[in-house]
C-alpha positions in Angstrom: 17.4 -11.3 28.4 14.8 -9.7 29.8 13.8 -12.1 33.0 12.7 -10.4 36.4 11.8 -7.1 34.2 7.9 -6.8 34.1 8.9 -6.7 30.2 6.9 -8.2 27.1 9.7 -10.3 26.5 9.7 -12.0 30.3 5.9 -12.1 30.8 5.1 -13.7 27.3 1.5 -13.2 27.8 -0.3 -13.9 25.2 -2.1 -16.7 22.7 0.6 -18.6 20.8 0.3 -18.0 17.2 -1.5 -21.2 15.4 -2.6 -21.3 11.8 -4.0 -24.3 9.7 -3.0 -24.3 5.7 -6.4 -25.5 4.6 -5.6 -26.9 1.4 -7.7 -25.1 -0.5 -5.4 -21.5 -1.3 -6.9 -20.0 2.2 -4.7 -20.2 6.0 -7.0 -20.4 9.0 -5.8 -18.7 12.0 -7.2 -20.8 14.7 -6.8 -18.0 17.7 -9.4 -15.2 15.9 -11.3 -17.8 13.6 -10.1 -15.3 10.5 -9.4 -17.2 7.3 -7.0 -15.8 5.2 -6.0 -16.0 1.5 -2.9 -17.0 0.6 -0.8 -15.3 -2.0 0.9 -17.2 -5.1 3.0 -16.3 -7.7 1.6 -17.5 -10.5 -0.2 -14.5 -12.3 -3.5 -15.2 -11.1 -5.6 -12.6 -8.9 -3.6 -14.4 -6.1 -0.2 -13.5 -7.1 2.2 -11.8 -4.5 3.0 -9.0 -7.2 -0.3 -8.1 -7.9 -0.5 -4.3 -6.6 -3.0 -2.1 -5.9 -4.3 1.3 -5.4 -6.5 1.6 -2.1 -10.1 1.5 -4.0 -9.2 -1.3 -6.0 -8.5 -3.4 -3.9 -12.4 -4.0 -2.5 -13.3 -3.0 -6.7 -11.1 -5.5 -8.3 -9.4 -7.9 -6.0 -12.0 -8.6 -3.2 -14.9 -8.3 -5.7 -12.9 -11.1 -8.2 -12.3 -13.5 -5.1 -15.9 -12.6 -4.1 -17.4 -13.1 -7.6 -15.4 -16.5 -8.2 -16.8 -17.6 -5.2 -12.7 -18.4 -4.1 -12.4 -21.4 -1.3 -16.5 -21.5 -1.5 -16.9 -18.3 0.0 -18.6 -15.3 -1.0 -18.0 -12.9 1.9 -14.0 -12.0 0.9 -12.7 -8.5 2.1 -10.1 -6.3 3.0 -9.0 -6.9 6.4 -9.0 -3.8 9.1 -5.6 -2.6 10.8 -5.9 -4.2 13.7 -6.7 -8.1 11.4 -3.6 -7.3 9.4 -1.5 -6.6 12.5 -2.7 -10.2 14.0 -0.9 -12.3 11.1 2.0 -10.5 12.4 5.1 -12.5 13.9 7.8 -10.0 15.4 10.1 -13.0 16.3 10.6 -13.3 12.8 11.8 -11.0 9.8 11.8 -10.6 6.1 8.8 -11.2 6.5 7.5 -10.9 9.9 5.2 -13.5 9.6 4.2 -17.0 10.7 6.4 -19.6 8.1 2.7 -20.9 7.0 2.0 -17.5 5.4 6.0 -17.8 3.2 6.3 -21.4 2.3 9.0 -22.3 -0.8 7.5 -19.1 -2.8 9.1 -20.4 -6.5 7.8 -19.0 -9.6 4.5 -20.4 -11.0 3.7 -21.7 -7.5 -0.1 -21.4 -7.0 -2.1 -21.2 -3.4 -2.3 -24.5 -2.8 1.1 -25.4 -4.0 2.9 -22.0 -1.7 2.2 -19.2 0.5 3.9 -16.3 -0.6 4.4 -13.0 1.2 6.2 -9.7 -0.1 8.5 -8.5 3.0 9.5 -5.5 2.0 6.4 -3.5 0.4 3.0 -2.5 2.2 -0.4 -4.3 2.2 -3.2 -2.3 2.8 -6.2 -2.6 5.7 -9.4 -1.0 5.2 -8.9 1.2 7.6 -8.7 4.8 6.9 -6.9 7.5 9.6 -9.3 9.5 11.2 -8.1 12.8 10.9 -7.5 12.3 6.7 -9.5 10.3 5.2 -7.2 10.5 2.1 -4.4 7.8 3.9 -5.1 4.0 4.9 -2.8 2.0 7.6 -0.7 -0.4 5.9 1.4 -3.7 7.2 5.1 -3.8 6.1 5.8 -7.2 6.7 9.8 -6.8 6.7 9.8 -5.7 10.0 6.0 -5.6 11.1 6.0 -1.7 10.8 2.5 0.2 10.4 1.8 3.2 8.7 0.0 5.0 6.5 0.1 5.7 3.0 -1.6 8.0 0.4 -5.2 5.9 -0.6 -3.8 6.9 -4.6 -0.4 5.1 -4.2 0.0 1.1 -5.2 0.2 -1.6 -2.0 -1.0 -5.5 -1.7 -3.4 -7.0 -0.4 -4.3 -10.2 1.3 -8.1 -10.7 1.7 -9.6 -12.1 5.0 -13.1 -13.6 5.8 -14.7 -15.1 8.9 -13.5 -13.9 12.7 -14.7 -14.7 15.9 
């Protein structure tokens, strides 16, 4: 309990999270105006195990959502660090995310059927660390953690469009 501490916990300052499942394999998150794409598991260039090294995932994944004009949009991409961080729900675990982004993920599910979300392995943001340009911050979403990872290495990723 953290009430009469000043801490996070007793302030609970702060939007509340709020997403919309638009029906259409994409989740609107209704505090930053960022749509998202949701993640299947179904083989297509939407499935959850579909993984990545850095470059390829603007080369191949974005460009594929971009080029099949996915949801009606044109304008997918890899979402910065501080985008992926906002999907984040630390109240939850395994994966720390909002229940709208993990929905009854069952083999052969597709986006608009289930929202699927990998806890345990690292999606990647487009952002690269300063001081070595060689590593990119990545979301773990068992726990919420952030770090970085060699740009060469494999991760996921969940494209993002739109924003405030």
């Amino acid at each position: 309990m953290c009430e009469g501490t000043d801490h996070d916990g007793d302030i609970q300052a702060g939007a509340t999270l709020s997403y919309v499942d638009n029906g259409d394999g994409t989740i609107t998150d209704l505090n930053t105006g960022l749509m998202w794409e949701k993640k299947s598991d179904d083989g297509t260039i939407h499935d959850q195990d579909a993984d990545y090294t850095w470059d390829n995932t603007f080369t191949v994944h974005v460009a594929t959502l971009n080029s099949s004009t996915f949801a009606g949009h044109t304008d997918w991409r890899v979402p910065n660090r501080k985008e992926l961080e906002s999907i984040l729900d630390l109240e939850t675990f395994n994966p720390s995310v909002d229940p709208v982004f993990n929905t009854g993920c069952e083999p052969a599910c597709t986006v608009t059927t289930c929202s699927c979300t990998l806890p345990s392995l690292v999606y990647w943001s487009s952002t690269s660390f300063a001081s070595v340009p060689s590593i990119a911050w990545t979301v773990g979403f068992i726990n919420g953690s952030v770090a970085g990872n060699s740009k060469s290495g494999n991760g996921f990723v969940r494209a993002v469009r739109g924003g405030l």
